[in-house]
matplotlib code that plots the C-alpha trace (Angstrom):
import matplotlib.pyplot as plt

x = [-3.0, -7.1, -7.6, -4.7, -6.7, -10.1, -8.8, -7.6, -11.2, -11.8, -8.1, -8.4, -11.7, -9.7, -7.3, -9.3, -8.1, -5.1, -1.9, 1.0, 3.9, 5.1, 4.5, 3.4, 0.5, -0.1, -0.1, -1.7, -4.6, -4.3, -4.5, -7.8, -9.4, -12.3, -15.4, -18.9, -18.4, -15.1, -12.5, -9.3, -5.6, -2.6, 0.1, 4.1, 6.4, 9.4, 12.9, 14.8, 16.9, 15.7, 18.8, 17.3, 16.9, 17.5, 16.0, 14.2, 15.8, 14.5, 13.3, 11.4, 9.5, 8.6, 7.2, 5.4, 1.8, 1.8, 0.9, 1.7, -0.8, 0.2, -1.0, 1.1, 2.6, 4.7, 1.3, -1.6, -0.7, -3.0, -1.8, -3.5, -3.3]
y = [-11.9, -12.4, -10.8, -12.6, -15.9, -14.4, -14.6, -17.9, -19.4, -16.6, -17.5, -21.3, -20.5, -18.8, -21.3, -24.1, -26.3, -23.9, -25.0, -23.5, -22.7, -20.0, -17.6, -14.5, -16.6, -17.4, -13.5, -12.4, -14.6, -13.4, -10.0, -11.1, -11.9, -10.0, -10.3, -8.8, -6.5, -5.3, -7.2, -7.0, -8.4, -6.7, -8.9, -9.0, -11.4, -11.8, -13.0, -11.9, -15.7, -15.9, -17.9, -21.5, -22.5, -19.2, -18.1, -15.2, -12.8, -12.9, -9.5, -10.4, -12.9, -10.7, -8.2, -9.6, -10.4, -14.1, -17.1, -20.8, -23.2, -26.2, -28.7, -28.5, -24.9, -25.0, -24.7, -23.3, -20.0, -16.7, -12.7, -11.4, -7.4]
z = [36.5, 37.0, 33.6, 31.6, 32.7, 31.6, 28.1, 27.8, 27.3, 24.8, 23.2, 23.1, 21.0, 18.4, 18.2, 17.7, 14.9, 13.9, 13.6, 15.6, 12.2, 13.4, 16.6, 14.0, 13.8, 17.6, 17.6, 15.0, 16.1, 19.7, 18.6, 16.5, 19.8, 21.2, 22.9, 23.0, 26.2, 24.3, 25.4, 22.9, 23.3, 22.8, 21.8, 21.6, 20.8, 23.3, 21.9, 25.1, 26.7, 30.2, 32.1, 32.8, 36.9, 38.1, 41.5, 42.5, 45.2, 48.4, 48.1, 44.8, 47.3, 49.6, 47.6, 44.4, 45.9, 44.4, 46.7, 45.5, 46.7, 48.7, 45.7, 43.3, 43.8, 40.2, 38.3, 40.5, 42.2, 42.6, 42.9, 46.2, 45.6]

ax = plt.figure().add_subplot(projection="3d")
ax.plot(x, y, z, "-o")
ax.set_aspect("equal")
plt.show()
């Protein structure tokens, strides 16, 4: 998501120095976050148990517009729309 990683630079700013007690503050802070041209976050926090090593279909693949670069392809991927 292009904008999701326009606001991690904004996000790390915020959380400089804070410590992590509880995730009502990762939030709250989040939601704190804006910048000049207007940029705000919207935050939630998730308690749903995702099952651990499961697989996407092969369907999911072939439609969700992500591509996993050869380097590393667990961390650096891109959404192609």
């Amino acid at each position: 998501n292009p904008i999701e990683h326009k606001a991690f630079s904004f996000l790390s700013k915020k959380w400089s120095g804070v410590v992590f007690k509880n995730y009502d503050i990762i939030k709250e802070l989040a939601e704190k976050t804006t910048t000049k041209t207007g940029f705000s976050v919207n935050a939630y926090i998730n308690t749903k148990q995702y099952e651990i090593g499961r697989k996407p279909t092969e369907g999911f693949m072939q439609t969700m517009p992500v591509v996993f670069n050869d380097y590393l392809p667990k961390w650096n991927y891109k959404f192609e729309y």
